[in-house]
C-alpha beads as a LAMMPS data file, in Angstrom:
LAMMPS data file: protein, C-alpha beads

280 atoms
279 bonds

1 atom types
1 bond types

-500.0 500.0 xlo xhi
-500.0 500.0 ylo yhi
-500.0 500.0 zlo zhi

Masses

1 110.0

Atoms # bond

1 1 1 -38.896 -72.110 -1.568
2 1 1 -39.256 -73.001 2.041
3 1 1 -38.086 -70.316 3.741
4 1 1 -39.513 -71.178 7.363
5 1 1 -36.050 -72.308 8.536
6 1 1 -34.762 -69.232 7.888
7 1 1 -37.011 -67.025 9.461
8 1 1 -36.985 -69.386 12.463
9 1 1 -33.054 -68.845 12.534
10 1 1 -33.220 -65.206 11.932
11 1 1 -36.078 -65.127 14.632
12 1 1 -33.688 -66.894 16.952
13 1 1 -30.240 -64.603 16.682
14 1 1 -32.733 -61.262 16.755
15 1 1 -31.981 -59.020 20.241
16 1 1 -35.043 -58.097 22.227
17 1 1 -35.961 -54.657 22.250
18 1 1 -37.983 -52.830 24.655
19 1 1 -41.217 -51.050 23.879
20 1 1 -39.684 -47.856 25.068
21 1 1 -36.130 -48.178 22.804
22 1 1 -38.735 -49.763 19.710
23 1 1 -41.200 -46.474 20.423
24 1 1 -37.614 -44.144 20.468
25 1 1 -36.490 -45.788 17.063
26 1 1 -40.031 -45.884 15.252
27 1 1 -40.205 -42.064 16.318
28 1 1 -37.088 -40.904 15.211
29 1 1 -37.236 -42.369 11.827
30 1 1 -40.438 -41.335 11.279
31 1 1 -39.870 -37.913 12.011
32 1 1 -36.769 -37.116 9.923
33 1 1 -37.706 -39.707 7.209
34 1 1 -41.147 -40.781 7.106
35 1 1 -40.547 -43.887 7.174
36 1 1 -43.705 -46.021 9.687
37 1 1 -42.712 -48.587 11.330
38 1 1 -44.987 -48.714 13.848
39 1 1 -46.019 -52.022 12.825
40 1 1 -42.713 -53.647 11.753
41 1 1 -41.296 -54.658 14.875
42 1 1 -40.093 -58.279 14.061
43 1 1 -38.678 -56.623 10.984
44 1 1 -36.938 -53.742 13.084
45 1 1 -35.399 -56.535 15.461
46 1 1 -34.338 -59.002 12.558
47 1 1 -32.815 -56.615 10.395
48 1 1 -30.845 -54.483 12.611
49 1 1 -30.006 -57.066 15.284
50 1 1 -26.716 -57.881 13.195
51 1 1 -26.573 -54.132 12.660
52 1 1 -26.434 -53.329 16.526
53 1 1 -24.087 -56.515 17.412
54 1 1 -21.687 -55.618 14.315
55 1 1 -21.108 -52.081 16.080
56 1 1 -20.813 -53.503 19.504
57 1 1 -23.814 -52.788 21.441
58 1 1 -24.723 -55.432 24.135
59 1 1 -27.870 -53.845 23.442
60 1 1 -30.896 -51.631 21.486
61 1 1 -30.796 -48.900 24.193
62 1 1 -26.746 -48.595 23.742
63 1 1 -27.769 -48.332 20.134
64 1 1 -30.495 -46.075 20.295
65 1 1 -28.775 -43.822 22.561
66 1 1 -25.695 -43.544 19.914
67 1 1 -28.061 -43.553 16.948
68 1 1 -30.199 -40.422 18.406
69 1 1 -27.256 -38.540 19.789
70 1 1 -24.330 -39.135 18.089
71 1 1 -25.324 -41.091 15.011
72 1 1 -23.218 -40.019 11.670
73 1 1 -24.951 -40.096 8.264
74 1 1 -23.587 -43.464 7.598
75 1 1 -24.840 -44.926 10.314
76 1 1 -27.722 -43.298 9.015
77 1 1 -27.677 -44.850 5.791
78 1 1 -26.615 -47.856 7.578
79 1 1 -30.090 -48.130 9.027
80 1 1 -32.044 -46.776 6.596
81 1 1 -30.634 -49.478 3.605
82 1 1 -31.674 -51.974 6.715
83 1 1 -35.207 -51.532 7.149
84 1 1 -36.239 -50.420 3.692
85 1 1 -36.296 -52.955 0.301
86 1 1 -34.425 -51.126 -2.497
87 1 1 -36.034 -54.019 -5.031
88 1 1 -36.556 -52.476 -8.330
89 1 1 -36.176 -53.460 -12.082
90 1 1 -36.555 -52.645 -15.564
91 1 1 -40.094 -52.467 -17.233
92 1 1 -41.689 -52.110 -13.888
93 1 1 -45.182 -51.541 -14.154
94 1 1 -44.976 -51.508 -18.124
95 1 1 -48.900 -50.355 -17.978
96 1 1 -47.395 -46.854 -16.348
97 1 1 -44.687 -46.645 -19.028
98 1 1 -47.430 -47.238 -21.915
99 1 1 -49.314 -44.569 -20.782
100 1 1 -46.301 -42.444 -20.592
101 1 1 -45.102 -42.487 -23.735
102 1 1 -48.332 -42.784 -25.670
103 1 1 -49.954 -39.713 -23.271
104 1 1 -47.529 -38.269 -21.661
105 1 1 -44.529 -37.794 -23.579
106 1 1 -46.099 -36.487 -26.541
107 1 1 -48.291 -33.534 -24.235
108 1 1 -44.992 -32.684 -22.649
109 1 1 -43.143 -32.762 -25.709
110 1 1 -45.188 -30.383 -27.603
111 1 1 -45.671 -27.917 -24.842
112 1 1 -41.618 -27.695 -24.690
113 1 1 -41.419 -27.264 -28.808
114 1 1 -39.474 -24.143 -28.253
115 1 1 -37.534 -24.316 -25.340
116 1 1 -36.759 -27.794 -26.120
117 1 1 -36.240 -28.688 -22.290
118 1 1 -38.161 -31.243 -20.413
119 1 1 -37.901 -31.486 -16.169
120 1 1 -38.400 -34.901 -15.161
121 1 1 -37.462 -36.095 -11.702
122 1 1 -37.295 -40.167 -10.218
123 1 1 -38.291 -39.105 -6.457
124 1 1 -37.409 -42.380 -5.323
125 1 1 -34.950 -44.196 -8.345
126 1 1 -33.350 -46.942 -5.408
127 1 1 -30.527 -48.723 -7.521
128 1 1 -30.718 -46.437 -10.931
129 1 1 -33.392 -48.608 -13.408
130 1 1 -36.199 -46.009 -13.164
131 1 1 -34.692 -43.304 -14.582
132 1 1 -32.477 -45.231 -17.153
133 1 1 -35.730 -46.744 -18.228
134 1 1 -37.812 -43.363 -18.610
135 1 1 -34.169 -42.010 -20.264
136 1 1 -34.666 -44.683 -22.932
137 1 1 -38.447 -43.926 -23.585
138 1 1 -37.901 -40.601 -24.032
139 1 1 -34.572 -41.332 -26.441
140 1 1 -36.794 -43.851 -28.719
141 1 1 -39.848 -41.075 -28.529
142 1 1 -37.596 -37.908 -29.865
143 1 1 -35.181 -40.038 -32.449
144 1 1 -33.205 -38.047 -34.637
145 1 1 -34.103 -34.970 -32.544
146 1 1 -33.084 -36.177 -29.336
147 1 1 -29.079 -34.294 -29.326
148 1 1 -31.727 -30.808 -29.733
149 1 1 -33.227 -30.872 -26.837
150 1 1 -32.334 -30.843 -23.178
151 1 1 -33.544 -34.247 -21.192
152 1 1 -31.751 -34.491 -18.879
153 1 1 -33.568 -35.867 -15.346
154 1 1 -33.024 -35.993 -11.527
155 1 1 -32.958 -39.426 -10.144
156 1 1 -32.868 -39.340 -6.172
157 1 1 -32.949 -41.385 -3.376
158 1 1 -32.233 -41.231 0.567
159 1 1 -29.496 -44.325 0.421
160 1 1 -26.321 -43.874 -0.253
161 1 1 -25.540 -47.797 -1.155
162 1 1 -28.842 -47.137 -3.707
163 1 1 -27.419 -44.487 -5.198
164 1 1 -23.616 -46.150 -6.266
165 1 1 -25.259 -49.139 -7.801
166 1 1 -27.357 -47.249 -9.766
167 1 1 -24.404 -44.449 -10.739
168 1 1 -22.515 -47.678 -12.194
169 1 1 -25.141 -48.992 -14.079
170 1 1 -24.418 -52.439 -13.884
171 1 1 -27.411 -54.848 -14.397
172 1 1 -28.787 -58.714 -15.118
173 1 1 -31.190 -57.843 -17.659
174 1 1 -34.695 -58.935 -17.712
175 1 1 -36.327 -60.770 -20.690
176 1 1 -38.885 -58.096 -20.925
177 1 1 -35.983 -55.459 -22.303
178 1 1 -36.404 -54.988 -25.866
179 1 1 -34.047 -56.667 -28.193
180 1 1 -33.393 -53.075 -29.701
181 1 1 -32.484 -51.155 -25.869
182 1 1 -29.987 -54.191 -25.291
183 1 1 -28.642 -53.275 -28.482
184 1 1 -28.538 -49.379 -28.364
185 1 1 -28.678 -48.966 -24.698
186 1 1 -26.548 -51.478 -23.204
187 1 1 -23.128 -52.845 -23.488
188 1 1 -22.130 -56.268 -22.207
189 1 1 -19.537 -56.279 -19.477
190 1 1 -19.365 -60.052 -18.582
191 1 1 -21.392 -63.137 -17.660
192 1 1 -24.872 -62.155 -17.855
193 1 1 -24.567 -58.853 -16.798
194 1 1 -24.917 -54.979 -19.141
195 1 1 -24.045 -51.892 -18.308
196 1 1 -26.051 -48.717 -19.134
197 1 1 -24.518 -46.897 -22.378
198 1 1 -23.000 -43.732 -21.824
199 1 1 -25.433 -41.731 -23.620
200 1 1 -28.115 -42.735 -21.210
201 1 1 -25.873 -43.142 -18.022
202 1 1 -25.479 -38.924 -18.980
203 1 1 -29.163 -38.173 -18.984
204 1 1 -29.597 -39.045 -15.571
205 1 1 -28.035 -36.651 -12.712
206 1 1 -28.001 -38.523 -9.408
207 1 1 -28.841 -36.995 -5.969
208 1 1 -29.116 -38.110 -2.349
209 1 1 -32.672 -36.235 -1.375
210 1 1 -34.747 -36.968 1.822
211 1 1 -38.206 -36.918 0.292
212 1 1 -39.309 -35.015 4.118
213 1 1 -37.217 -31.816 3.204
214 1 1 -38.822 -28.979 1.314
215 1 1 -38.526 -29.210 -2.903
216 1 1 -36.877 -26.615 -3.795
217 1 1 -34.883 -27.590 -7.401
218 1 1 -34.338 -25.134 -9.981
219 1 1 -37.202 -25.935 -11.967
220 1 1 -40.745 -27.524 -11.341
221 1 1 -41.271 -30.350 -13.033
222 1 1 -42.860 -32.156 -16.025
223 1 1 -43.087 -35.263 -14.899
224 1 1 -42.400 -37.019 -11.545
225 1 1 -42.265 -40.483 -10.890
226 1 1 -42.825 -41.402 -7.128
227 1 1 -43.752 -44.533 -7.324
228 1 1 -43.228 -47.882 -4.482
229 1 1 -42.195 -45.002 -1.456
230 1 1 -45.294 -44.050 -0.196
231 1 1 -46.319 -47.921 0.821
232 1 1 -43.559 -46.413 4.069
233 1 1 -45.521 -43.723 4.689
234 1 1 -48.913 -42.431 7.210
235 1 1 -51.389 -40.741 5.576
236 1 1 -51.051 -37.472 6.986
237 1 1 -47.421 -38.183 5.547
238 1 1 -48.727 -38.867 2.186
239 1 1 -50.854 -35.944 2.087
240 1 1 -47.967 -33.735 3.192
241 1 1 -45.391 -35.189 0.574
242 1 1 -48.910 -35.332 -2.581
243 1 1 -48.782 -31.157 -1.530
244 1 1 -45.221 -30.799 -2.095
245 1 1 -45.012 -32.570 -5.229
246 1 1 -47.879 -30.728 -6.719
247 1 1 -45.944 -27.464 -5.454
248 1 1 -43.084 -28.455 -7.172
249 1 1 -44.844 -29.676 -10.152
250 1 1 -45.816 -27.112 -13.262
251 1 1 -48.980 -26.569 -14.366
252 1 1 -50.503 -29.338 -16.516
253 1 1 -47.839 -31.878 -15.081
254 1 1 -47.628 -35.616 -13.718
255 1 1 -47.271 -37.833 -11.003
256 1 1 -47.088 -41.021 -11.284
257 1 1 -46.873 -43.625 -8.587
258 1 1 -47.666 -47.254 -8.265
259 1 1 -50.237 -50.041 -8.562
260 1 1 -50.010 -50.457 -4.975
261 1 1 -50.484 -46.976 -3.668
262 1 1 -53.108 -44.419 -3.599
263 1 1 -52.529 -40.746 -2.747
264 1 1 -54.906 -39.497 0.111
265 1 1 -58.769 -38.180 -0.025
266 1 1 -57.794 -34.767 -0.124
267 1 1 -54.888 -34.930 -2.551
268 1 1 -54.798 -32.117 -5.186
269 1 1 -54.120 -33.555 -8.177
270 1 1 -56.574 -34.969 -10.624
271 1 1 -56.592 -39.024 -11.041
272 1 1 -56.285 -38.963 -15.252
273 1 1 -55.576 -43.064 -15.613
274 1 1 -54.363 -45.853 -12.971
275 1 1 -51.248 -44.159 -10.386
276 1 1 -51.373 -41.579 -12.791
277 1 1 -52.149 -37.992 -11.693
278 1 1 -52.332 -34.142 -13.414
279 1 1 -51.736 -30.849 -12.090
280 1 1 -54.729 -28.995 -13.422

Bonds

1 1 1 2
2 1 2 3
3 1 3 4
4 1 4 5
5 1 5 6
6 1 6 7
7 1 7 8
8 1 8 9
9 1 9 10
10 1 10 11
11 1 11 12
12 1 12 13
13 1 13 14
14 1 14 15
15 1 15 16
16 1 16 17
17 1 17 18
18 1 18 19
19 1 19 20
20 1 20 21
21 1 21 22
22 1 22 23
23 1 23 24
24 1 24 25
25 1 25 26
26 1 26 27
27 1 27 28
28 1 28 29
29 1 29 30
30 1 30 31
31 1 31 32
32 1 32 33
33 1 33 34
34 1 34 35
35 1 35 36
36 1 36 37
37 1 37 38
38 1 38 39
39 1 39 40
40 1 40 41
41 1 41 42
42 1 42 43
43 1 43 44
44 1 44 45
45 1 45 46
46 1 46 47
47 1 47 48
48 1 48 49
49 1 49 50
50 1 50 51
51 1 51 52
52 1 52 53
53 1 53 54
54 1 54 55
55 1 55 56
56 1 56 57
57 1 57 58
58 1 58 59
59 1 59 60
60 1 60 61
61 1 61 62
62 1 62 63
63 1 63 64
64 1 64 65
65 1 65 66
66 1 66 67
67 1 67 68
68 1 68 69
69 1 69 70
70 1 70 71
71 1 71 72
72 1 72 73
73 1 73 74
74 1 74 75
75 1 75 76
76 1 76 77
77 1 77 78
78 1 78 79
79 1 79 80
80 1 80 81
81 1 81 82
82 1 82 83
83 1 83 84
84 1 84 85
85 1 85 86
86 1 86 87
87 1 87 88
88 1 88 89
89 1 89 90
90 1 90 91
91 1 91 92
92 1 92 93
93 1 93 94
94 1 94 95
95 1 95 96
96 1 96 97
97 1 97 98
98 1 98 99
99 1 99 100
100 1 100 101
101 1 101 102
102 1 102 103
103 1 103 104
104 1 104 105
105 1 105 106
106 1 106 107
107 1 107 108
108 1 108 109
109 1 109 110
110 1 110 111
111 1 111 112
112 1 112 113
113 1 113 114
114 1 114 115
115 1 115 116
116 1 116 117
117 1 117 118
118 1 118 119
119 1 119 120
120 1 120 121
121 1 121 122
122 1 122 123
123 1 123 124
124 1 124 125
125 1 125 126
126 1 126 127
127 1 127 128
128 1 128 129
129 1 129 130
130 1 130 131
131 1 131 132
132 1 132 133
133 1 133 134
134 1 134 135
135 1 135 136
136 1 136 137
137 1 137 138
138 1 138 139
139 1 139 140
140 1 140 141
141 1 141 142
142 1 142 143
143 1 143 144
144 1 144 145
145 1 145 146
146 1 146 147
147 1 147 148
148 1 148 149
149 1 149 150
150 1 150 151
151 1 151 152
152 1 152 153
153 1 153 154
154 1 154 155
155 1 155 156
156 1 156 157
157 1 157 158
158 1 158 159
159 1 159 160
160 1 160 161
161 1 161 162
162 1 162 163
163 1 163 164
164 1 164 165
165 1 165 166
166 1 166 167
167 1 167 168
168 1 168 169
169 1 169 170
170 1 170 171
171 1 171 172
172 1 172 173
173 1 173 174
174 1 174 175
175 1 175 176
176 1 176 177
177 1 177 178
178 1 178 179
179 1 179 180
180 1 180 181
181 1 181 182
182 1 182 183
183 1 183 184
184 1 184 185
185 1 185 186
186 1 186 187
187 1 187 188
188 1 188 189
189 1 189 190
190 1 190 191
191 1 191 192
192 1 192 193
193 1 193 194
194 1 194 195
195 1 195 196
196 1 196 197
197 1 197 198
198 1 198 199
199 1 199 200
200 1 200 201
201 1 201 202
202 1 202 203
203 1 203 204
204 1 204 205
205 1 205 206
206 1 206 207
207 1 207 208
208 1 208 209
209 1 209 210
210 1 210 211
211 1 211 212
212 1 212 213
213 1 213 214
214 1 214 215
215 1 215 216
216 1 216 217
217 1 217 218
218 1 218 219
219 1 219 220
220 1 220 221
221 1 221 222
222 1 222 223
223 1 223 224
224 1 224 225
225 1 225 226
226 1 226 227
227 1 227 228
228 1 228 229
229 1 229 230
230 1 230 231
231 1 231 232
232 1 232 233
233 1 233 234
234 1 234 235
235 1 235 236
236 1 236 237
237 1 237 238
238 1 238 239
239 1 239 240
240 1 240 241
241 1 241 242
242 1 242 243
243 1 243 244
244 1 244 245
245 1 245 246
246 1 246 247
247 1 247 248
248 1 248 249
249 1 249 250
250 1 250 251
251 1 251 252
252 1 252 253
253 1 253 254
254 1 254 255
255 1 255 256
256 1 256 257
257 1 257 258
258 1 258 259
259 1 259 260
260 1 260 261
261 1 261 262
262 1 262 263
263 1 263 264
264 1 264 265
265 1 265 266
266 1 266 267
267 1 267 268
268 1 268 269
269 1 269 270
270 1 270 271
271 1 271 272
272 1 272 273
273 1 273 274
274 1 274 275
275 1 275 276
276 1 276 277
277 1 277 278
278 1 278 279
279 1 279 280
């Protein structure tokens, strides 16, 4: 698709903004979210120029100044859904999810056999598929035994719009879902689109969590999945968010992130297969 029109058009309606209002913006994001953007200033100008005209502003400094003083959380969220992609699907990364329930699962599975409760957490689940996904691994992997034990997982994000779509579990499903998981997991709702099944829809408890604040959840965890976030984020942001992970993860545990990251040189957890990482 040619899309050189478009991004002439967009290019063309975008505000200017200074370097002093871009520098106050890429700052204040960065700080409370992590989020770099030091290099994304077309992106900064396209995306929120609508944003800024839409509230009123004749410019980014009116903007900035309400957004740093005044701003509400969702003008927050406002901006944050803006200049982040929440682009997920099902069976993303299928070479992480192998590994997961041929490894994985089974380790954490038998080191629960008598509590029968396993803490797994989606640091990052944008619009819901994530966790639903790992809910249906882990359904498939304990079978009969499943209604035993206690699998329930946190799924959180920092957007609010992220975090309704995925609560309704509404979805176009891809080819690459298992004829079996549309059948057991699913339930058609119209057109092309499914909706998650109420057994799974229950396994997942949803939570708006700004991955910058301390971890500090009930439990440590099993398992967590962190995977496509830290592509946002500095190094010495990376290395700060690898340490509280591994804080809040027990003792034998996971991380797993994505093809396209690496954590940092001086991360403490121990590189077991591709994104995937142990606490040992």
């Amino acid at each position: 698709m040619d899309t050189s029109n478009k991004t002439s058009a967009a290019a063309a309606t975008s505000m200017v903004i200074t370097d002093k209002d871009f520098n106050r913006l890429v700052s204040f994001v960065q700080s409370k979210y992590g989020i770099d953007l030091h290099q994304k200033r077309q992106l900064v100008t396209s995306r929120l120029s609508s944003t800024v005209k839409g509230m009123g502003y004749n410019s980014f400094t009116e903007y900035v100044d309400y957004l740093l003083k005044k701003g509400s959380g969702d003008d927050i969220n406002q901006l944050l859904s803006r200049l982040t992609t929440n682009y997920t699907y099902f069976m993303r990364e299928v070479e992480s999810f192998d590994y997961f329930t041929s490894t994985i699962l089974p380790d954490i599975v038998r080191r629960h056999q008598r509590d029968k409760c396993l803490s797994i957490w989606s640091a990052a689940c944008s619009s819901g598929e994530e966790p639903y996904n790992v809910s249906m691994y882990i359904m498939d992997h304990l079978g009969g035994q499943a209604s035993a034990w206690d699998t329930r997982m946190l799924a959180s994000d920092i957007s609010v719009d992220a975090l309704n779509k995925a609560k309704k579990g509404i979805y176009e499903l891809p080819d690459t879902i298992p004829p079996q998981w549309r059948k057991n997991y699913f339930k058609p709702v119209g057109g092309k689109m499914f909706e998650v099944a109420p057994k799974i829809k229950q396994n997942v408890i949803f939570k708006q969590f700004n991955l910058m604040d301390p971890i500090h959840f009930k439990r440590k965890f099993d398992v967590i999945f962190c995977r496509n976030v830290m592509i946002y984020f500095d190094q010495p942001t990376k290395s700060a968010l690898a340490r509280r992970m591994f804080d809040a993860t027990v003792p034998g545990g996971y991380l797993i992130i994505s093809k396209a990251e690496n954590l940092p040189p001086d991360t403490p957890y121990t590189r077991v297969a591709t994104s995937i990482f142990q606490k040992r």
